[in-house]
C-alpha positions as CSV (number, residue, x, y, z in Angstrom):
1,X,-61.2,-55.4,-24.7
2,X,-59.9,-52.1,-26.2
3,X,-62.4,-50.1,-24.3
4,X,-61.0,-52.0,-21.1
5,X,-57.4,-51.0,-22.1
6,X,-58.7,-47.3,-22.9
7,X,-60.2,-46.6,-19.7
8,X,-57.0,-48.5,-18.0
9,X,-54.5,-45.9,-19.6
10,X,-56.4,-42.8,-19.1
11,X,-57.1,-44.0,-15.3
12,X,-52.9,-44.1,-15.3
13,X,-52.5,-40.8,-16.9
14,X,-54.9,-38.6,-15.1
15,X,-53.4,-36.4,-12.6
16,X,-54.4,-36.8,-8.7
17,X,-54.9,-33.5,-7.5
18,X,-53.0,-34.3,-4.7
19,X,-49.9,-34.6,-7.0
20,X,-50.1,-31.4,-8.0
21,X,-47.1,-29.4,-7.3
22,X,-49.4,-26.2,-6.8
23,X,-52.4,-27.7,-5.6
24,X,-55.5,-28.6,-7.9
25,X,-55.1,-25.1,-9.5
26,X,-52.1,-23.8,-10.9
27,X,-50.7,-20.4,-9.9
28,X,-51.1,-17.1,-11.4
29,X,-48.7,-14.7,-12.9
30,X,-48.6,-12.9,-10.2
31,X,-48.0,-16.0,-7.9
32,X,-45.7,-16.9,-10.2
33,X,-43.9,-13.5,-9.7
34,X,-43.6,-13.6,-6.0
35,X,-42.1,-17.1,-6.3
36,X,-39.0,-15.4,-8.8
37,X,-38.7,-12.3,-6.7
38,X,-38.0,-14.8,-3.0
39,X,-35.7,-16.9,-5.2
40,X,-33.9,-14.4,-6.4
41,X,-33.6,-12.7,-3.1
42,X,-32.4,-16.1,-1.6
43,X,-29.5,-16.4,-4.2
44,X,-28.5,-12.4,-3.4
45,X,-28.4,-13.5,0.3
46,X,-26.5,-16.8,-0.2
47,X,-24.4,-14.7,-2.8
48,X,-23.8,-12.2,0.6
49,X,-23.1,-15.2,2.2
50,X,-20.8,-16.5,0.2
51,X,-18.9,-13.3,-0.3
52,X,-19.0,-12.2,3.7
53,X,-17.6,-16.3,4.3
54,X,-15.1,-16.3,1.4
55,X,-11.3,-13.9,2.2
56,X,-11.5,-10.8,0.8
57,X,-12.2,-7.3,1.0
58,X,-16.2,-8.0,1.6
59,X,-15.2,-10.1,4.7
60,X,-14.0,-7.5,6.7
61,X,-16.4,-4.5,5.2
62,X,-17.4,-4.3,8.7
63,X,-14.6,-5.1,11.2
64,X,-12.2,-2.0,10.9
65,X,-9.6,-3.5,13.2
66,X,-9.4,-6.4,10.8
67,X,-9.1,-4.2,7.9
68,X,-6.2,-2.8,8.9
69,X,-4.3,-5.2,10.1
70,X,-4.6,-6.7,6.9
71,X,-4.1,-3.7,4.4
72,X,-3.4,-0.9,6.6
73,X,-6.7,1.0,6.0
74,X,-9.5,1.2,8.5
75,X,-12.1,2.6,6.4
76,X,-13.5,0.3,3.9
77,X,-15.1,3.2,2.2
78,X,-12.5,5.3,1.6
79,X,-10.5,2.1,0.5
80,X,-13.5,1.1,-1.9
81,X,-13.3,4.5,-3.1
82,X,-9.5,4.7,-3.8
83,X,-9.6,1.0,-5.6
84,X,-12.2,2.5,-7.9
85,X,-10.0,5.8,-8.6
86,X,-7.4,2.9,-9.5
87,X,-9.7,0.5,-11.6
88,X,-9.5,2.5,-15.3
89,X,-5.9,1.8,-15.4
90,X,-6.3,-1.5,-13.6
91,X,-8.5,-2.6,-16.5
92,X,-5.7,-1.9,-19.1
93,X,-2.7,-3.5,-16.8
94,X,-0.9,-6.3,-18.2
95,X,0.1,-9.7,-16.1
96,X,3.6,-10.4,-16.6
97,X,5.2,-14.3,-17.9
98,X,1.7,-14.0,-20.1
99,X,1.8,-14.2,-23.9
100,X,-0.4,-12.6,-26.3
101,X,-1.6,-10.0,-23.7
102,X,-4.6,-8.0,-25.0
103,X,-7.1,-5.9,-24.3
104,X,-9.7,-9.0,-25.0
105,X,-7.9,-11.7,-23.5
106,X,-6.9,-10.1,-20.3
107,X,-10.8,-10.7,-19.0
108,X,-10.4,-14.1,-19.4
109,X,-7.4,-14.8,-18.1
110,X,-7.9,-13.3,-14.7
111,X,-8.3,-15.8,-12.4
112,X,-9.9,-13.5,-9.1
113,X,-11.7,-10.5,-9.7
114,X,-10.1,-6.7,-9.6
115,X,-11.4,-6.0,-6.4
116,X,-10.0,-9.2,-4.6
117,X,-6.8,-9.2,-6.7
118,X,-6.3,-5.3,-5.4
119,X,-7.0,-6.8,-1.8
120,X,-4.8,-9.9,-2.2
121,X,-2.0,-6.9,-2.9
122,X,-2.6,-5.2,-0.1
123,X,-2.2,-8.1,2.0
124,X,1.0,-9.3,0.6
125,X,2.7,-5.6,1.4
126,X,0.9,-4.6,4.2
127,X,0.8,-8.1,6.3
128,X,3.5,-9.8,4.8
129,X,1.3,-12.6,4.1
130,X,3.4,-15.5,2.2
131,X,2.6,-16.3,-1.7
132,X,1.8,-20.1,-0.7
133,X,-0.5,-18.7,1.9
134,X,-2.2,-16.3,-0.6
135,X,-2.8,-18.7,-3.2
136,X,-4.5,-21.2,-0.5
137,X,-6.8,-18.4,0.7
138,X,-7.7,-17.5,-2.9
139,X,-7.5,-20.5,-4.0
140,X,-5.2,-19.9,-6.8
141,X,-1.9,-21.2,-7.8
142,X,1.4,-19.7,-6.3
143,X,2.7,-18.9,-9.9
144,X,-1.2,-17.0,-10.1
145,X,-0.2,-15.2,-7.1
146,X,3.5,-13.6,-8.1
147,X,1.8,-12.6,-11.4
148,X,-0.9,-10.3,-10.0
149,X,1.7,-9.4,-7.2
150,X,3.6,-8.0,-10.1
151,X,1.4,-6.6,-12.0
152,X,-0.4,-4.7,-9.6
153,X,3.0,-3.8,-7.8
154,X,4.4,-1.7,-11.4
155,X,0.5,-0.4,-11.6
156,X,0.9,1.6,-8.2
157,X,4.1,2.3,-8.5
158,X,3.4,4.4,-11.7
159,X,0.0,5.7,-10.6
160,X,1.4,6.8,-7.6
161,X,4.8,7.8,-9.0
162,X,2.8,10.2,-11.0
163,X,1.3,12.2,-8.6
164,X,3.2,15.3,-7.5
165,X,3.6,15.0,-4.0
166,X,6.4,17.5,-3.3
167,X,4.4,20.7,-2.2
168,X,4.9,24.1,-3.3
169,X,6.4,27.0,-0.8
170,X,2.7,28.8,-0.5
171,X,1.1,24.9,0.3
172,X,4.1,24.2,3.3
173,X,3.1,28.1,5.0
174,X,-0.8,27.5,4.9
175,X,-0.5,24.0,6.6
176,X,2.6,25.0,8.7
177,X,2.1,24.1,12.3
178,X,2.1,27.4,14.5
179,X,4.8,25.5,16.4
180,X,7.3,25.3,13.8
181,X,5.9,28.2,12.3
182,X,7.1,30.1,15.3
183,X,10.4,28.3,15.6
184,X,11.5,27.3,11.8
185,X,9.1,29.3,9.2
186,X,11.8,28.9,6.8
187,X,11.6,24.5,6.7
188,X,10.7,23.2,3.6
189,X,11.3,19.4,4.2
190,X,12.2,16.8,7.1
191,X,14.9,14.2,5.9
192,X,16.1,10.9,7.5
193,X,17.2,7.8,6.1
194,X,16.2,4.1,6.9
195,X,17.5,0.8,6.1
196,X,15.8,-2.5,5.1
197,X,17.6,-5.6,6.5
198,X,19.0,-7.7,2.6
199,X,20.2,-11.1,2.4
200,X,23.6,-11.7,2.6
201,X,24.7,-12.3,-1.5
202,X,27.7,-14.8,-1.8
203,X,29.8,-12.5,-3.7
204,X,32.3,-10.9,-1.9
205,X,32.2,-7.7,-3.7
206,X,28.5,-7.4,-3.6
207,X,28.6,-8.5,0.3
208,X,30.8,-5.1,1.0
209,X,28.8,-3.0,-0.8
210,X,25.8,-3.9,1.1
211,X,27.2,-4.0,4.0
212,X,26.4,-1.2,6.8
213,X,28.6,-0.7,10.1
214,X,25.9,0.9,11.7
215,X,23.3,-2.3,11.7
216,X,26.3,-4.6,11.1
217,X,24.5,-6.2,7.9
218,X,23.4,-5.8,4.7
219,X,20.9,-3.3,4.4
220,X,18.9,-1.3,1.6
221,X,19.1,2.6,2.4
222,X,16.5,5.0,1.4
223,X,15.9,8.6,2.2
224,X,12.4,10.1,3.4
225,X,11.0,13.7,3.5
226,X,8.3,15.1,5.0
227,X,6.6,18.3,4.9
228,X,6.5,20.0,8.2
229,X,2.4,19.1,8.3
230,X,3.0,15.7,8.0
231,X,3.2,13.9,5.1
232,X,5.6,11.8,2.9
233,X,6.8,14.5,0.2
234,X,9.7,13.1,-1.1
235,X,10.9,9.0,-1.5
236,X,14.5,8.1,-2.8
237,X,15.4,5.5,-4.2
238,X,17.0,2.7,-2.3
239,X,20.8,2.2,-2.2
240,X,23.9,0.0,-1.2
241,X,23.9,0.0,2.7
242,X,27.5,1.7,3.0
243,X,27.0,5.1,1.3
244,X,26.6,7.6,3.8
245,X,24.0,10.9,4.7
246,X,25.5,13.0,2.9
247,X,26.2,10.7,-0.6
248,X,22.8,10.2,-0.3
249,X,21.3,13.4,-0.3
250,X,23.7,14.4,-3.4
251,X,22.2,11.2,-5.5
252,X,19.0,10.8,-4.1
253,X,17.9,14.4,-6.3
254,X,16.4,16.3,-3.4
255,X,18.7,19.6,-4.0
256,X,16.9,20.1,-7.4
257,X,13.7,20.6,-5.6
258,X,14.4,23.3,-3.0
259,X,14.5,26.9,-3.6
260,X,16.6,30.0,-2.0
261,X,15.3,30.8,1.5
262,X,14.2,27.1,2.0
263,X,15.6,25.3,5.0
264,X,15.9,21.6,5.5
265,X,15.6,19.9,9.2
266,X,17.9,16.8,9.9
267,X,19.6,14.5,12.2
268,X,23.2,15.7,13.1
269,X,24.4,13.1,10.6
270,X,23.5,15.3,7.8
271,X,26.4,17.6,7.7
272,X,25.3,18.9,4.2
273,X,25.6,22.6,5.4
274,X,27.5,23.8,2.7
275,X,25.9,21.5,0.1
276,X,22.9,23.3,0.4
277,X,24.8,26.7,0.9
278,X,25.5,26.8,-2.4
279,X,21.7,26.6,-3.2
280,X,21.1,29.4,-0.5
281,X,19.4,27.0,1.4
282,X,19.9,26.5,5.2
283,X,20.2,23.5,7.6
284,X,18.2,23.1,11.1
285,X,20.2,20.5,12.8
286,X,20.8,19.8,16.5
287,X,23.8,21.9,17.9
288,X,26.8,19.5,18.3
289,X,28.8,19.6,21.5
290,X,31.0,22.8,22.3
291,X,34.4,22.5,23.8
292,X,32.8,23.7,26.9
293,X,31.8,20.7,28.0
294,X,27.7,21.6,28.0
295,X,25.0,23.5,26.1
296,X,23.7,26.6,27.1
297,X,20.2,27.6,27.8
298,X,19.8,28.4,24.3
299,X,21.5,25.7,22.9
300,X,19.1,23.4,25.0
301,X,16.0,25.0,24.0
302,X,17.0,24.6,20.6
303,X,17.7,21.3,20.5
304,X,13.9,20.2,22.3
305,X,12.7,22.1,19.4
306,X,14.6,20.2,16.7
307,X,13.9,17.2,18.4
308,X,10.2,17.4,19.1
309,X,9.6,18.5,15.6
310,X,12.4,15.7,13.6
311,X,10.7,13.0,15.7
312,X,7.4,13.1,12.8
313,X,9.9,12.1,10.4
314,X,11.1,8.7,12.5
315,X,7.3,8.4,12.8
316,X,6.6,8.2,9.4
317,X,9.3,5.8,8.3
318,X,8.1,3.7,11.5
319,X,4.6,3.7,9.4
320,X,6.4,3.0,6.7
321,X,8.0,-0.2,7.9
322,X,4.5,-1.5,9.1
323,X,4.1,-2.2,6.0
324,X,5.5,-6.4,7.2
325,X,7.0,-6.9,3.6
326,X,9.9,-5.1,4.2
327,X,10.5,-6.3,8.0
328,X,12.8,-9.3,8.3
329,X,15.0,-10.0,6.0
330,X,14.8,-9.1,2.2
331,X,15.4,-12.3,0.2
332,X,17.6,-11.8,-3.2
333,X,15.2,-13.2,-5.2
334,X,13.1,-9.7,-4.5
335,X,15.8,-7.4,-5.4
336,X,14.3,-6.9,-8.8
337,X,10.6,-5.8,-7.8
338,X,12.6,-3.9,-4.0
339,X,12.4,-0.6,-5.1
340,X,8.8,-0.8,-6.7
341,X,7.9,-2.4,-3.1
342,X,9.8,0.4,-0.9
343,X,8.3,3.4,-3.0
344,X,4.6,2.3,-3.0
345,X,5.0,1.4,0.8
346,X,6.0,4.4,1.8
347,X,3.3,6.3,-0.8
348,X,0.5,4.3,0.4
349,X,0.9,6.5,3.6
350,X,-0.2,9.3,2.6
351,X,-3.3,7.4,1.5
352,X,-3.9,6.8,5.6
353,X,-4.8,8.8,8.3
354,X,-3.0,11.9,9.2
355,X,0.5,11.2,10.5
356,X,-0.9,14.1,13.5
């Protein structure tokens, strides 16, 4: 009886070689080798996948019109590259509203990685896409959202800050365009201001102060120079919307930077002529209206030239304000984080292609 049990048990363990996951022999190292080497290369590709399917930067690492409409760069290479210039003091940044920020903690408490949180940063400024929106996308929290908003927001607007991007007198003559070279050697800058449309506040003082005649609301008003090449070379700060040209080329601290013999291009509302005459520095504005009625033939020739060479500055700001975040209406609840916003805009220009 125990010999018929035996043989019963070892008739129900013995493998069938048809059973066999491998066949009747089982496979050798190097078989076994291949078999890691297609597995892994089918979790890189569904990795790819996953990364090409899922919004971020990866997505559209291909589609260049996409890209910029997004974050306003078309080259995803050159936008890799500048994320990486920005990732050492990314690393060290801390998330505002979080307590007990260190160096060791800050790993684990970010909830997307650098790369898609620099993207998601870029989309909110350039886009205007809406916080709720962002943190569906991601699929993050809207609190998640404002946090790395914020955070990256001060990062640029220091990194950026920092660079010197007011040219000397020897770098504005070697990249001078023969046009104005000819016409205006002596321009150092091209100034005009721009206002960003503010909600209304419910004080009446604060209302007036906003307020500006010329767009009949309240506005934000910065001041922007630009070298005579092209780019952004100097960014005010933003003030009330009823202070005029002139109050806000005293404040804005653009005198300090020129130097005797420089000239400054402008719109005929700048009548800061003797403001800079005390600098020894002269003013190339349009000729206003004789008492004769019309220019002359000079006159006219001038003013094409002003004109034809002031209109890079509107061109710039108009870059500047594709930036969607500061179309529309600024809410109140952004006046604390509006100036970061407004600065790193208009910096992130110079970061694009050439303005002509």
């Amino acid at each position: 009886m125990c010999s018929e049990y035996n043989s019963e048990v070892e008739t129900a363990v013995e493998p069938n070689e048809s059973s066999l996951p491998y066949g009747p022999e089982l496979p050798t190292a190097f078989e076994m080798l291949q078999m890691l080497r297609k597995s892994q290369q089918e979790v890189s590709q569904l990795n790819t996948k996953l990364k090409i399917q899922r919004f971020g930067l990866e997505r559209y690492s291909t589609d260049s019109e996409k890209l910029k409409f997004y974050v306003g760069f078309k080259h995803h290479a050159f936008l890799v590259a500048f994320f990486e210039w920005l990732v050492p003091a990314a690393r060290q940044m801390a998330y505002p509203y979080i307590k007990k920020v260190t160096s060791i903690t800050l790993g684990a408490q970010r909830a997307l990685p650098l790369i898609d949180e620099f993207f998601l940063v870029l989309c909110r400024l350039h886009s205007g896409l809406l916080v709720e929106d962002l943190a569906d996308r991601f699929n993050i929290s809207p609190a998640t959202v404002s946090r790395i908003f914020l955070a990256w927001l001060n990062l640029l607007y220091i990194v950026l800050g920092s660079i010197n991007i007011w040219p000397s007198r020897a770098a504005i003559d070697k990249f001078m365009p023969s046009v104005m070279k000819e016409k205006f050697p002596s321009v150092r800058v091209i100034i005009d201001c721009t206002e960003i449309f503010t909600q209304k506040p419910s004080s009446l003082v604060g209302n007036s102060q906003l307020f500006s005649a010329y767009k009949n609301h309240t506005t934000f008003k910065g001041l922007i120079g630009i070298s005579p090449h092209g780019s952004v070379t100097f960014v005010s700060s933003l003030f009330s919307g009823c202070i005029s040209d002139v109050e806000i080329t005293k404040k804005s601290g653009i005198l300090k930077l020129l130097e005797p013999a420089d000239s400054v291009m402008a719109d005929k509302g700048f009548t800061i002529a003797k403001l800079l005459a005390e600098q020894n520095v002269g003013l190339v504005i349009p000729h206003f209206l004789s008492a004769r009625g019309q220019f002359d033939s000079t006159e006219v020739a001038d003013n094409d030239a002003i004109t034809a060479s002031r209109v890079h500055v509107e061109r710039a700001i108009r870059r500047v304000k594709e930036s969607r975040i500061l179309q529309g209406i600024i809410p109140l609840t952004m006046l604390g984080s509006i100036n970061q916003i407004w600065a790193v805009c208009c910096l992130l220009t110079n970061f694009r292609s050439k303005l002509f």
